[in-house]
C-alpha positions as a LaTeX table, in Angstrom:
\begin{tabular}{lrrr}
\hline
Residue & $x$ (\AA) & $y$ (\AA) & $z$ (\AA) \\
\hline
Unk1 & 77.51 & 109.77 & 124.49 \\
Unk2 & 74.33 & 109.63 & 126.10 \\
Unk3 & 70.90 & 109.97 & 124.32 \\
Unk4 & 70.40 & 113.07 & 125.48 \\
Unk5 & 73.87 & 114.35 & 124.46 \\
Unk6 & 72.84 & 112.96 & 121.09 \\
Unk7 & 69.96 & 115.02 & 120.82 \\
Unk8 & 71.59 & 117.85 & 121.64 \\
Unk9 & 74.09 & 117.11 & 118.58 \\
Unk10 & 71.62 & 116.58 & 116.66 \\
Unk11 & 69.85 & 120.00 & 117.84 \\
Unk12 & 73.17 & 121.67 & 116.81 \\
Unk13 & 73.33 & 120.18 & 113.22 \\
Unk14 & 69.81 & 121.45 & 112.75 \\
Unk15 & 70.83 & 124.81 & 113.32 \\
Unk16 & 70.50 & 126.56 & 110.05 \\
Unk17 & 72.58 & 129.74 & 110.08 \\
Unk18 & 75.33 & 128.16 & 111.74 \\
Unk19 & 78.16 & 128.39 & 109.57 \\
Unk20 & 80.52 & 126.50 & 111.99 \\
Unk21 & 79.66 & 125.01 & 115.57 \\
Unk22 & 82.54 & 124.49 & 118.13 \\
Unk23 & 81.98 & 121.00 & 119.50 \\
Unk24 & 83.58 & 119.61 & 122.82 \\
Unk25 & 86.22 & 116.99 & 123.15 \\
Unk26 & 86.11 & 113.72 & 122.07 \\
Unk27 & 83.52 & 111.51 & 124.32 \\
Unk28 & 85.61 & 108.63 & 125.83 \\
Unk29 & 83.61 & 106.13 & 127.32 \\
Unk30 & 79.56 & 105.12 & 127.92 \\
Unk31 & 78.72 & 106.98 & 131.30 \\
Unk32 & 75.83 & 103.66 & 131.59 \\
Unk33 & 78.42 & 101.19 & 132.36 \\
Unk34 & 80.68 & 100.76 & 135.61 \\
Unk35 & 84.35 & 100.69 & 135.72 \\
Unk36 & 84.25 & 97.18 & 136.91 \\
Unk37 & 82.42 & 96.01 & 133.48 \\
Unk38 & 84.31 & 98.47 & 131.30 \\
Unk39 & 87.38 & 96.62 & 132.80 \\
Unk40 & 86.26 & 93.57 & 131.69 \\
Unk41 & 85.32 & 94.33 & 128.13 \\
Unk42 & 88.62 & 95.83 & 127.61 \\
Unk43 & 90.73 & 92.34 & 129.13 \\
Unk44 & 87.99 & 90.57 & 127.23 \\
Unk45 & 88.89 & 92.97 & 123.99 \\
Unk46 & 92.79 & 92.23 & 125.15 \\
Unk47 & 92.17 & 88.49 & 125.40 \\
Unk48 & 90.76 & 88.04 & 122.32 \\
Unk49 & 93.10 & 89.71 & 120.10 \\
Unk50 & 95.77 & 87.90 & 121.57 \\
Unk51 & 93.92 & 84.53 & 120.28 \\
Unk52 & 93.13 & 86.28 & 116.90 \\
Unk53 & 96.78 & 86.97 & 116.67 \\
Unk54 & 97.31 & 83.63 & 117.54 \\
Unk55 & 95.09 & 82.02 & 115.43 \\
Unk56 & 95.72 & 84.36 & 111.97 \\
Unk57 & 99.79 & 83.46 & 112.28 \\
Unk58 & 99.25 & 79.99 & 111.49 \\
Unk59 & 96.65 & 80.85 & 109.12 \\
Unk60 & 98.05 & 83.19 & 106.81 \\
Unk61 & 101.52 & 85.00 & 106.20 \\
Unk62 & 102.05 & 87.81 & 108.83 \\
Unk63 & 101.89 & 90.82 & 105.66 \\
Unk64 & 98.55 & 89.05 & 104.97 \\
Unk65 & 97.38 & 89.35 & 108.26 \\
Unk66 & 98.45 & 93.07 & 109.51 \\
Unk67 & 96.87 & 93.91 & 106.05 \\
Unk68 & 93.75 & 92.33 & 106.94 \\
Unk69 & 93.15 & 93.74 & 110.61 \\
Unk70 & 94.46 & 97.76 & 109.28 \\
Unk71 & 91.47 & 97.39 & 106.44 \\
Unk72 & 89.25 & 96.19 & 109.41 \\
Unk73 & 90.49 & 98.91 & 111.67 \\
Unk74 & 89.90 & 102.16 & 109.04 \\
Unk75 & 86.80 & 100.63 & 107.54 \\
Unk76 & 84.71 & 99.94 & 110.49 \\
Unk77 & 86.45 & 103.38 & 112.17 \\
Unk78 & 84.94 & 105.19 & 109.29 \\
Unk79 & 81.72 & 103.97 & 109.85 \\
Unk80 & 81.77 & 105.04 & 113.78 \\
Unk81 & 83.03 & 108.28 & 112.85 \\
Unk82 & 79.11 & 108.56 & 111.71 \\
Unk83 & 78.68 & 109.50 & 115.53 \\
Unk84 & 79.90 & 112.48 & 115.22 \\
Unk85 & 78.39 & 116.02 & 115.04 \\
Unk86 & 79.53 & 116.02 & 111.21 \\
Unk87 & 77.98 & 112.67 & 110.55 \\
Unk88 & 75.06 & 113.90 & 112.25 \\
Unk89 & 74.72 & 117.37 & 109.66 \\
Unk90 & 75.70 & 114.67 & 106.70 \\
Unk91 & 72.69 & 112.32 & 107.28 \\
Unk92 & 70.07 & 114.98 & 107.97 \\
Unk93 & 71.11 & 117.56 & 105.78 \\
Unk94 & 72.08 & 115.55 & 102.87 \\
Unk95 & 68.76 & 114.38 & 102.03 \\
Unk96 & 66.27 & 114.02 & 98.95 \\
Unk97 & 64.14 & 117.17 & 98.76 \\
Unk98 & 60.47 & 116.52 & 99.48 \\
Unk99 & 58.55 & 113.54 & 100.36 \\
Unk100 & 60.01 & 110.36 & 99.57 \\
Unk101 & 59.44 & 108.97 & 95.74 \\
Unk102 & 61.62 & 107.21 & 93.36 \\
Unk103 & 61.52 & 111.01 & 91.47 \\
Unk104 & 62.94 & 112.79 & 94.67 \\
Unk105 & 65.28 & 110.17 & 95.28 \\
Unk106 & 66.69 & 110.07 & 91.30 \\
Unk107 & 67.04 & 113.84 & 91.53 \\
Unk108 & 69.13 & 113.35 & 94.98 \\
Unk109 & 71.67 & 110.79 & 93.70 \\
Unk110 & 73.88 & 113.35 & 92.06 \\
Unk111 & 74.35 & 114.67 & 95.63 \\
Unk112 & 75.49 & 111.73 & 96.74 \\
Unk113 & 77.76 & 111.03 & 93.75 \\
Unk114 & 79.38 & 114.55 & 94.60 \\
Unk115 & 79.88 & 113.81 & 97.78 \\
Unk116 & 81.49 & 110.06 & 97.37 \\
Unk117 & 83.77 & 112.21 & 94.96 \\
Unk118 & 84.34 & 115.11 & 97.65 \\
Unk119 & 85.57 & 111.74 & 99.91 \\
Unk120 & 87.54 & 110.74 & 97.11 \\
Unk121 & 89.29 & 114.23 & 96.64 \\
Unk122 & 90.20 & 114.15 & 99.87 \\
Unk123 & 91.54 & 110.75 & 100.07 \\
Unk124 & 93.68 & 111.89 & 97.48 \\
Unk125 & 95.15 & 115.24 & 98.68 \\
Unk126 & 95.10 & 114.08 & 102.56 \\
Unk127 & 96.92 & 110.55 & 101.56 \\
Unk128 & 99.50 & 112.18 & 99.25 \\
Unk129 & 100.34 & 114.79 & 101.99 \\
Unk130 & 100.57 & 112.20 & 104.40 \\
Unk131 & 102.58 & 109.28 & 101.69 \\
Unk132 & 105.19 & 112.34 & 100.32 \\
Unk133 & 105.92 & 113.32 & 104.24 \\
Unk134 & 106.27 & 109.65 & 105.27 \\
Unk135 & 108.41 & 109.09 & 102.48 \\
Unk136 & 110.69 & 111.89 & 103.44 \\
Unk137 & 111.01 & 111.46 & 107.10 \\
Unk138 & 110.37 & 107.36 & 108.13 \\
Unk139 & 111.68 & 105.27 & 104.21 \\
Unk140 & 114.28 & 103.78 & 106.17 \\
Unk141 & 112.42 & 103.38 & 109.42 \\
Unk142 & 111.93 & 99.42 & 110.20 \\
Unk143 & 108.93 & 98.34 & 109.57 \\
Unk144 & 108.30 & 96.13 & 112.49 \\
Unk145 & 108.98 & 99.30 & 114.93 \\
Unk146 & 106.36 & 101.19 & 112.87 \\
Unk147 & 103.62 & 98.53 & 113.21 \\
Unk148 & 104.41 & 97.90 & 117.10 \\
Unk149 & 104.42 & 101.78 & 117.81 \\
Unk150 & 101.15 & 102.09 & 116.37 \\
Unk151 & 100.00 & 99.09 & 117.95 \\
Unk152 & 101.02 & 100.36 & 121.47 \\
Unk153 & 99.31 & 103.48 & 120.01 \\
Unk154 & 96.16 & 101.54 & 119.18 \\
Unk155 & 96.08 & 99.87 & 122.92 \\
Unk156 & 96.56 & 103.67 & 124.10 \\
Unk157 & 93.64 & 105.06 & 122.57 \\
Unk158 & 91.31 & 101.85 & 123.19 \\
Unk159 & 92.04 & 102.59 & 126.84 \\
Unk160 & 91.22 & 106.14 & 126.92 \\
Unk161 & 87.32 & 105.11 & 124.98 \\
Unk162 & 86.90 & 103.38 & 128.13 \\
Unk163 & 88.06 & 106.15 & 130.68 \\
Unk164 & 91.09 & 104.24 & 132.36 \\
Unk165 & 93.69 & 106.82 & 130.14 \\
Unk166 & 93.52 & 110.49 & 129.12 \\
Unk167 & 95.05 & 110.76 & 125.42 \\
Unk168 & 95.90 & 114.03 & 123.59 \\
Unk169 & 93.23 & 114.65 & 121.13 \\
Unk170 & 94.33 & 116.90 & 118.50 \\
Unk171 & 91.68 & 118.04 & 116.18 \\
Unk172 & 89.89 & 121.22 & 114.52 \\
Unk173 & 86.76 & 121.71 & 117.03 \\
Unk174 & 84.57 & 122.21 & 113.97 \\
Unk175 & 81.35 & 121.00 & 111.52 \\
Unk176 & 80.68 & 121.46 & 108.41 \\
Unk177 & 79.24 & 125.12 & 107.28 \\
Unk178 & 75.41 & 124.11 & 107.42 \\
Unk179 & 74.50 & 127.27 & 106.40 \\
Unk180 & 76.19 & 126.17 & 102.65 \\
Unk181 & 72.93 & 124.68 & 102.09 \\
Unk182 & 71.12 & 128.13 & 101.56 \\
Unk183 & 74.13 & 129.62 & 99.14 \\
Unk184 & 74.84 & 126.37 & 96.50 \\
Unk185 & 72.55 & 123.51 & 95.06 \\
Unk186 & 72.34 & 120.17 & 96.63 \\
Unk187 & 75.51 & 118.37 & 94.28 \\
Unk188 & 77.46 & 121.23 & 95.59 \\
Unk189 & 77.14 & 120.72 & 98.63 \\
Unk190 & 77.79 & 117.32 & 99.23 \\
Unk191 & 81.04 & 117.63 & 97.14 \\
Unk192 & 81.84 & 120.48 & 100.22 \\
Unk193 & 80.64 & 117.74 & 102.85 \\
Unk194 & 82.71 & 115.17 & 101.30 \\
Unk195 & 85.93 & 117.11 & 100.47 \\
Unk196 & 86.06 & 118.80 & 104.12 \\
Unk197 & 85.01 & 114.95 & 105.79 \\
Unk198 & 87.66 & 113.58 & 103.34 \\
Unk199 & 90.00 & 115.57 & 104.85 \\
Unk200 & 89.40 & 113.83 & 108.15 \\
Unk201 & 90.86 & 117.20 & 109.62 \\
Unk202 & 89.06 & 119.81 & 108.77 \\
Unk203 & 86.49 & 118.86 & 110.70 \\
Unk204 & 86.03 & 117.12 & 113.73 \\
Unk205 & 86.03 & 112.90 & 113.94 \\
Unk206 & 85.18 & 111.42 & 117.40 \\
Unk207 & 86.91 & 108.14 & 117.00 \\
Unk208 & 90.88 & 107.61 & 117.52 \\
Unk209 & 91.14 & 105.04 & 114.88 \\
Unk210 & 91.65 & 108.44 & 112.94 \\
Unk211 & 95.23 & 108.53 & 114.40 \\
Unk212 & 95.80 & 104.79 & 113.83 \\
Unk213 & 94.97 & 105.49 & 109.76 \\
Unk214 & 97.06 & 108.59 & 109.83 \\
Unk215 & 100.28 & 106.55 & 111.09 \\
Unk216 & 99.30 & 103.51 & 108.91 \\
Unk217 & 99.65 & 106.77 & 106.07 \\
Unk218 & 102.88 & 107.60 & 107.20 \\
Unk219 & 104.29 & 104.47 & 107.46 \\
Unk220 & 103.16 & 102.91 & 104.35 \\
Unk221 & 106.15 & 103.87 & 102.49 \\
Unk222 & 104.15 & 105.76 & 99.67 \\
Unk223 & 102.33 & 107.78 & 98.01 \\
Unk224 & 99.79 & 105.52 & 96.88 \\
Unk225 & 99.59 & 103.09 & 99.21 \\
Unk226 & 98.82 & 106.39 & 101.25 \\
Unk227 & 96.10 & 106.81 & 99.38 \\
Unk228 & 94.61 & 103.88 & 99.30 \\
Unk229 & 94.61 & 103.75 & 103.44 \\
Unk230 & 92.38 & 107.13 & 104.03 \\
Unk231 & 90.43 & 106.01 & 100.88 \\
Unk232 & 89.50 & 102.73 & 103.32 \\
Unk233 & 88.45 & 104.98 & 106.08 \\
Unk234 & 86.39 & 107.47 & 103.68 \\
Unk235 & 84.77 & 104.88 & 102.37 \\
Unk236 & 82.94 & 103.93 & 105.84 \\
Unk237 & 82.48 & 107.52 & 106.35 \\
Unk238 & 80.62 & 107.80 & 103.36 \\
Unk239 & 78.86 & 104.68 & 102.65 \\
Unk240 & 76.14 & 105.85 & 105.81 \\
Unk241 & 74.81 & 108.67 & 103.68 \\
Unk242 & 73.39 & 106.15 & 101.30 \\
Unk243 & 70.71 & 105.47 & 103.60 \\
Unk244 & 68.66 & 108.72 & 102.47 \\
Unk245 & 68.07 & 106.53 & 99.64 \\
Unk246 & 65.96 & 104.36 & 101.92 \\
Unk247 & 62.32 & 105.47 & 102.72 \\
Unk248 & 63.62 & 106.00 & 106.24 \\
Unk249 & 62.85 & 109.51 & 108.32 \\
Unk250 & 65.71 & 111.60 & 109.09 \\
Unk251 & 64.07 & 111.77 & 113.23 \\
Unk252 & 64.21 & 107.60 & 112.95 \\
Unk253 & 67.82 & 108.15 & 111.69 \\
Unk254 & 68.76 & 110.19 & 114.57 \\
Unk255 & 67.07 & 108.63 & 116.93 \\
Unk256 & 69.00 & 105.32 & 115.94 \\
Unk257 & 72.03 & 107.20 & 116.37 \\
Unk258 & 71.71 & 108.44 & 119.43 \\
Unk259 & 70.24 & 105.59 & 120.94 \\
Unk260 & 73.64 & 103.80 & 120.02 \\
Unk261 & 76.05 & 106.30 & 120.45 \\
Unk262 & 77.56 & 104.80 & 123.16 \\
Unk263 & 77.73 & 101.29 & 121.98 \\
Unk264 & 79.66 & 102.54 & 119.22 \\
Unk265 & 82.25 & 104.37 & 121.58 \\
Unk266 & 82.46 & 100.50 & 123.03 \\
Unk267 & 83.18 & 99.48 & 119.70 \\
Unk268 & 85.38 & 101.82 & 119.04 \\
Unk269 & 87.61 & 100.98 & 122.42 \\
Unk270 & 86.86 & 96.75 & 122.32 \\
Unk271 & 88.34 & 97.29 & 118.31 \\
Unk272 & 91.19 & 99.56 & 119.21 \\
Unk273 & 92.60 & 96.66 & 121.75 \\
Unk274 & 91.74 & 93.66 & 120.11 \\
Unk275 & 93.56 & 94.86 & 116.85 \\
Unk276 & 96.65 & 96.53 & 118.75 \\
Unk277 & 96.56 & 93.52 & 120.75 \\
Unk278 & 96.50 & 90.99 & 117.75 \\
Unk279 & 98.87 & 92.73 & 115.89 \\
Unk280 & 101.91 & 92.97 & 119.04 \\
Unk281 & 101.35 & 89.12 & 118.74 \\
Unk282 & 101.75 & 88.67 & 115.11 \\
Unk283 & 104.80 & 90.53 & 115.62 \\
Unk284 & 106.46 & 88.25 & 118.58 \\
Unk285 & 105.47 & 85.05 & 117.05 \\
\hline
\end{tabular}
């Protein structure tokens, strides 16, 4: 996403009586950069997951190793799905009321505690939806074709950040109600922010390492290990809130974002194929 098309998010989230804004389709790859050099950051993002692959089978036991690149995968695609419209409304209207002090920031904590526990909620209900229904349809699914369909999945989606494949997109076109910040008090709110962001869909997430989590869910075998895989990806959605505790303006904030939206949409794809990448070899060595 461009600057400009930041802005223009960023416009959106400030509107105050919008309950709900429709936002477009997922943005798929950074406009600034040819196909020739997206091309080679994605063989360069193919090349070196087939090394890490390499290199982490004689390193560690393969369980070890799939573990480690999944937490990788959810944590750092919970911190991209910050560029979003929703991670936009979360930083700027989730913030200490009043100029900055160590008074205004002590009275905001509680809103951030609420909405770490909205997260949490929603790791909870999302993961046990997701653990029960994988535990009814794929228990006796082999592992090792679960881990190398979402790998292929991962490789999918890693291409279409970069433009070279159109993949379905599947989620609810929506923010978060800004206008809940004139009907409840501040804890309130971010306890809404975080339950409906928890959920992952109830509002919209503009990275695909969504989908990856949600199979990894499904897949897991249970309940709580279910649980425990959206709680990794809600933790790096939340975790960039905490930076209204920093004597930081909300205009810097958003200016940062936009300025790097579309390095994180190359992050997003490089990640995507390196891990699907390093995983398919972990599986054939």
């Amino acid at each position: 996403m461009s600057m400009n098309m930041g802005a223009a998010v960023n416009s959106r989230a400030s509107q105050p009586y919008a309950a709900e804004t429709c936002v477009p389709d997922a943005y798929h790859f950074s406009k600034s950069q040819s196909t020739g050099t997206r091309f080679v950051m994605m063989v360069t993002a193919l090349v070196s997951g087939v090394f890490a692959g390499k290199l982490m089978h004689g390193s560690m036991p393969m369980e070890t190793a799939l573990t480690s690149l999944f937490v990788l995968l959810a944590f750092v695609g919970g911190l991209l799905s910050t560029w979003s419209p929703c991670g936009y409304s979360s930083l700027s209207l989730l913030r200490p009321a009043g100029r900055y002090s160590f008074g205004s920031v002590m009275r905001w904590a509680p809103t951030f505690f609420t909405h770490a526990v909205g997260y949490a909620i929603g790791a909870v209900i999302l993961g046990s939806m997701l653990g029960f229904t994988g535990w009814l349809l794929f228990s006796e699914a082999p592992a090792q074709y679960a881990i190398a369909g979402l790998a292929i999945l991962a490789l999918a989606y890693g291409a279409h950040q970069f433009g070279f494949l159109r993949m379905p997109y599947p989620q609810r076109r929506a923010q978060v109600p800004h206008d809940a910040r004139f009907r409840f008090r501040s804890s309130v709110i971010g306890l809404l922010y975080g339950f409906s962001l928890g959920m992952n869909y109830l509002t919209y997430v503009q990275t695909p390492m969504l989908y990856i989590v949600t199979g990894v869910a499904l897949f897991s075998g249970g309940v709580k290990a279910a649980i425990a895989a959206i709680a990794i990806f809600n933790i790096g959605r939340c975790l960039p809130v905490a930076v209204n505790f920093l004597p930081v303006k909300d205009q810097s904030v958003q200016a940062w974002l936009a300025r790097w939206q579309e390095s994180a949409v190359e992050i997003d794809g490089f990640l995507l194929l390196a891990i699907g990448s390093a995983a398919l070899m972990l599986l054939v060595l």
